[in-house]
N, C-alpha and C positions, 0 to 999 in steps of 0.2 A: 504494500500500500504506500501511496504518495503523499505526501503533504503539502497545502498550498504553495508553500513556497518552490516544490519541487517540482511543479507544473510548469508545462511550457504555457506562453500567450494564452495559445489555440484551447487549450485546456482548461485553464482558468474559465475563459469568458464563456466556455460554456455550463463549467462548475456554477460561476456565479448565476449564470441566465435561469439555471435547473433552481439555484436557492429563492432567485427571484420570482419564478414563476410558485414557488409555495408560499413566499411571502404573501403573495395578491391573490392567495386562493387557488391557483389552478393545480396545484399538485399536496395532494398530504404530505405529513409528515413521514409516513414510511416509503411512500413510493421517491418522494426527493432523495430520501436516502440508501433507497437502490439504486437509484439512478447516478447518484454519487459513488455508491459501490462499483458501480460496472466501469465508469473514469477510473478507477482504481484510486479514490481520494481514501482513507483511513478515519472510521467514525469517528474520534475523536477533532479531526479537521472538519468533518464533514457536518458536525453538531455545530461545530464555531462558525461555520460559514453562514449555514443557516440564521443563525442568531444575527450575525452581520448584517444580512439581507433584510431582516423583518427591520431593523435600527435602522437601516437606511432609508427601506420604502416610508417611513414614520408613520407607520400602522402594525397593529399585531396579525398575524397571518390570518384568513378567514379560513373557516371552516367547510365553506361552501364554494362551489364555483360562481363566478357572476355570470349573468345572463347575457348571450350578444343579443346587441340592438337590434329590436326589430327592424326592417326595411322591407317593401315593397319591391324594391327596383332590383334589379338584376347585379352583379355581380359587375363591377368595373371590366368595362372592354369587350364583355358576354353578350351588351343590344347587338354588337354586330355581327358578321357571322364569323366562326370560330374555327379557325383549319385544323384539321384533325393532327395528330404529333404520329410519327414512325418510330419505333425501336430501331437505332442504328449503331454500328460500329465502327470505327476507326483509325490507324495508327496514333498511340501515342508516344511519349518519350520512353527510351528505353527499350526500346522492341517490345511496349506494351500495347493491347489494345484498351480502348478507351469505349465504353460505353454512352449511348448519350439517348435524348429526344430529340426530334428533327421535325418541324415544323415550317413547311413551305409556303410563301407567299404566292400569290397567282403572277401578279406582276412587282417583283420587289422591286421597295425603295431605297431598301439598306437590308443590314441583319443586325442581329440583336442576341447576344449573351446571355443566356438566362440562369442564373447561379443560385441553385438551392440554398435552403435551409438548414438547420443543422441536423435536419429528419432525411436528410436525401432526395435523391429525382422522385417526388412524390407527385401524385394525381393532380394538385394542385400547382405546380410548376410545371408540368406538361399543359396546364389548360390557361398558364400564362404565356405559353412558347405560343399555346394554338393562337393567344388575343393578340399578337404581336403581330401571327403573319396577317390575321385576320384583316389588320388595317394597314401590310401591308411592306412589314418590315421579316422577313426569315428568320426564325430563330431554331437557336440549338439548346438544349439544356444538357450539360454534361452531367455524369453520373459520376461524382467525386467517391462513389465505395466501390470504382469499376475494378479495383484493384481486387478490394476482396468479395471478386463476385456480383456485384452491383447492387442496390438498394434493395430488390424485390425477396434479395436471399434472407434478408433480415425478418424475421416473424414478428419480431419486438423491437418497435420503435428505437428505444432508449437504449435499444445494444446497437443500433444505427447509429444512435447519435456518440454515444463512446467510442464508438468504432470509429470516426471522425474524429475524434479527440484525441486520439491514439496516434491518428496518423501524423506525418511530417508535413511541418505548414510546403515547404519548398516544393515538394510531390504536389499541391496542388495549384500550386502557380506556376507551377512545369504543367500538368494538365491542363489549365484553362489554358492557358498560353496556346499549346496544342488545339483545343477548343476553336481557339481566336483564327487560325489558320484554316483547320478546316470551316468554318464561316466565313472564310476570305475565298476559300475555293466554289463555296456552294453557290456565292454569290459574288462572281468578278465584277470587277471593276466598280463595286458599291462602298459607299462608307459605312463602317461596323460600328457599334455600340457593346455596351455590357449593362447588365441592369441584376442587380445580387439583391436579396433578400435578409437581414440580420446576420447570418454564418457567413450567406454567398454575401453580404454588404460588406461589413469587413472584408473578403476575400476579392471585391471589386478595388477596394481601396490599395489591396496591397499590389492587383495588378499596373494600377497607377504608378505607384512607387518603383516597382521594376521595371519599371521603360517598356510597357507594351504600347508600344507607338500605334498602332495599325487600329487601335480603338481611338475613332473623331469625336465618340459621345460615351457619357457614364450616368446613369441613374442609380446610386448605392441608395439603400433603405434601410435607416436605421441600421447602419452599422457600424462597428468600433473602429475610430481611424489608429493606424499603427504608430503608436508613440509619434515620435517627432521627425520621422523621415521625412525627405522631400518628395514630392510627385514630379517626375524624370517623363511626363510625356506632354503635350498638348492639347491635353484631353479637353473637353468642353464639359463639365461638372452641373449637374444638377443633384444635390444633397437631398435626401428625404428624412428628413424626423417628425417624433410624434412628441406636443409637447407633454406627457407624461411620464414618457421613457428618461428615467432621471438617470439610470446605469448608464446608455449610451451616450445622451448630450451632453454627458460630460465629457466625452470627449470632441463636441463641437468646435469647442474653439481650436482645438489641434488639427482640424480639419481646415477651418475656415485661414486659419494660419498660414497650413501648406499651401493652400488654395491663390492667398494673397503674395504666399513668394513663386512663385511658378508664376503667376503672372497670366493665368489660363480663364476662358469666360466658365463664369462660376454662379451660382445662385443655390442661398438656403432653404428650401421650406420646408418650415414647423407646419405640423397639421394641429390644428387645436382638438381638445378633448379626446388624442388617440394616446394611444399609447403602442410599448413596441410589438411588433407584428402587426397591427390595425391592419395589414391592407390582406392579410389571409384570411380569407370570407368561408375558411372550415376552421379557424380556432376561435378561441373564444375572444380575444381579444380584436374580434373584428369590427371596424367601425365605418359603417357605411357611408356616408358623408367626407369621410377624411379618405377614406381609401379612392370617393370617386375623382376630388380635387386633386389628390396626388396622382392619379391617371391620366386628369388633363393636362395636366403640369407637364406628366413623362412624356405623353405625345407629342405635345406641342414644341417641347425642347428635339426631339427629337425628328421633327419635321424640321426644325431651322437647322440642325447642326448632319442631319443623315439626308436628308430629302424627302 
């Protein structure tokens, strides 16, 4: 067993993410703490952290889940019509293959990076590759567990997302990177995008930081920017946070920071009354309204900077 401190980044933030989601209710107290077991953290960290989590959010953990907002309207990007996603494979680094979703535009304008969560290529990140081509931009969702097996091997979520936690951050920015290439081939001569989800937002940030040039556009959501490196590309930044996600926006202003030395067009939006994951309309923390402003936001950035 590990101890906070013996955790890499990638581990932590999802250690923390697992204490915060029992903070606010979504996960008991024992399942947080399997879920902490399977990271390989050691009860006794894994009780402190907890403790940590509930003293930050400034509420004691509820007992019960909260209820998502009703809404009427359809899921951001779902009124149009939704191109279906392929099971595909492809060289990656290493003489590996790479699993992924493939999602085709009828007439693209770009393509678009689709970077999971820290749950994997799930149902819900293939029916955001479909809302992509759907208006028009090809997307790919890579399968960050292609290594061991890919997401579908997993029965239990939570040993998905360990399994992730486990792995070497580099291995997935050697993959996506891979990712970004085959999206350059699917769609010549187009401008590319990346658009990450919390796990995959962090993990869009750090492709910034490596010099993946070949991406003109980035939409990260709510995710942790990496310490104080600099962003080595020219990317055209659109930032997603929810103002409730008090873990994440802390690291805003390291973001907003990198953003102002890179010298790259850049824009913040806080969604109000969301919190983080809001725009995942299968967890609870879905917020109808904030997720549909942050979809216009994403298109609209991404018609000026992809076409």
């Amino acid at each position: 067993m590990v101890t906070l401190a013996g955790m890499t980044p990638l581990q932590r933030y999802i250690a923390e993410e697992i204490g915060t989601d029992h903070a606010e209710g979504l996960l008991s107290r024992r399942e947080a703490l399997r879920r902490l077991s399977l990271l390989g953290l050691g009860t006794p960290a894994a009780v402190a952290l907890l403790a940590a989590c509930a003293q930050r959010s400034g509420t004691p953990a509820r007992t019960t889940k909260p209820t998502t907002p009703a809404s009427s309207a359809p899921p951001p990007g779902t009124a149009t019509a939704v191109q279906p996603t392929t099971a595909i494979t492809f060289p990656g680094p290493d003489g590996r293959t790479l699993q992924a979703a493939w999602a085709a535009a009828a007439q693209p304008r770009g393509g678009v990076l689709v970077i999971h969560e820290n749950k994997g290529l799930t149902d819900h990140i293939r029916s955001v590759a479909g809302r992509f081509a759907g208006i028009g931009y090809s997307a790919l969702a890579v399968d960050l567990l292609s290594e061991e097996g890919g997401t579908t091997t997993f029965t239990d979520p939570a040993a998905a997302t360990a399994a992730l936690g486990k792995a070497p951050q580099d291995r997935f920015i050697a993959d996506l990177q891979a990712g970004v290439a085959e999206l350059g081939r699917r769609v010549p001569g187009k401008k590319l995008g990346a658009t990450g989800f919390c796990f995959g937002g962090g993990l869009t940030w750090l492709l910034l930081t490596h010099g993946t040039r070949e991406l003109a556009a980035a939409t990260p959501f709510y995710g942790p920017y990496p310490g104080d490196d600099d962003i080595t590309t020219a990317t055209a930044v659109l930032a997603v946070y929810g103002a409730l996600d008090k873990r994440v926006d802390a690291t805003r202003p390291a973001a907003e920071a990198a953003l102002n030395r890179a010298g790259v067009p850049h824009e913040i939006f806080v969604a109000d009354n969301a919190n983080h994951a809001f725009f995942n309309d299968t967890g609870a923390n879905y917020q109808p309204t904030a997720a549909a402003a942050a979809w216009q936001r994403v298109t609209d950035w991404y018609a000026q900077y992809l076409g």
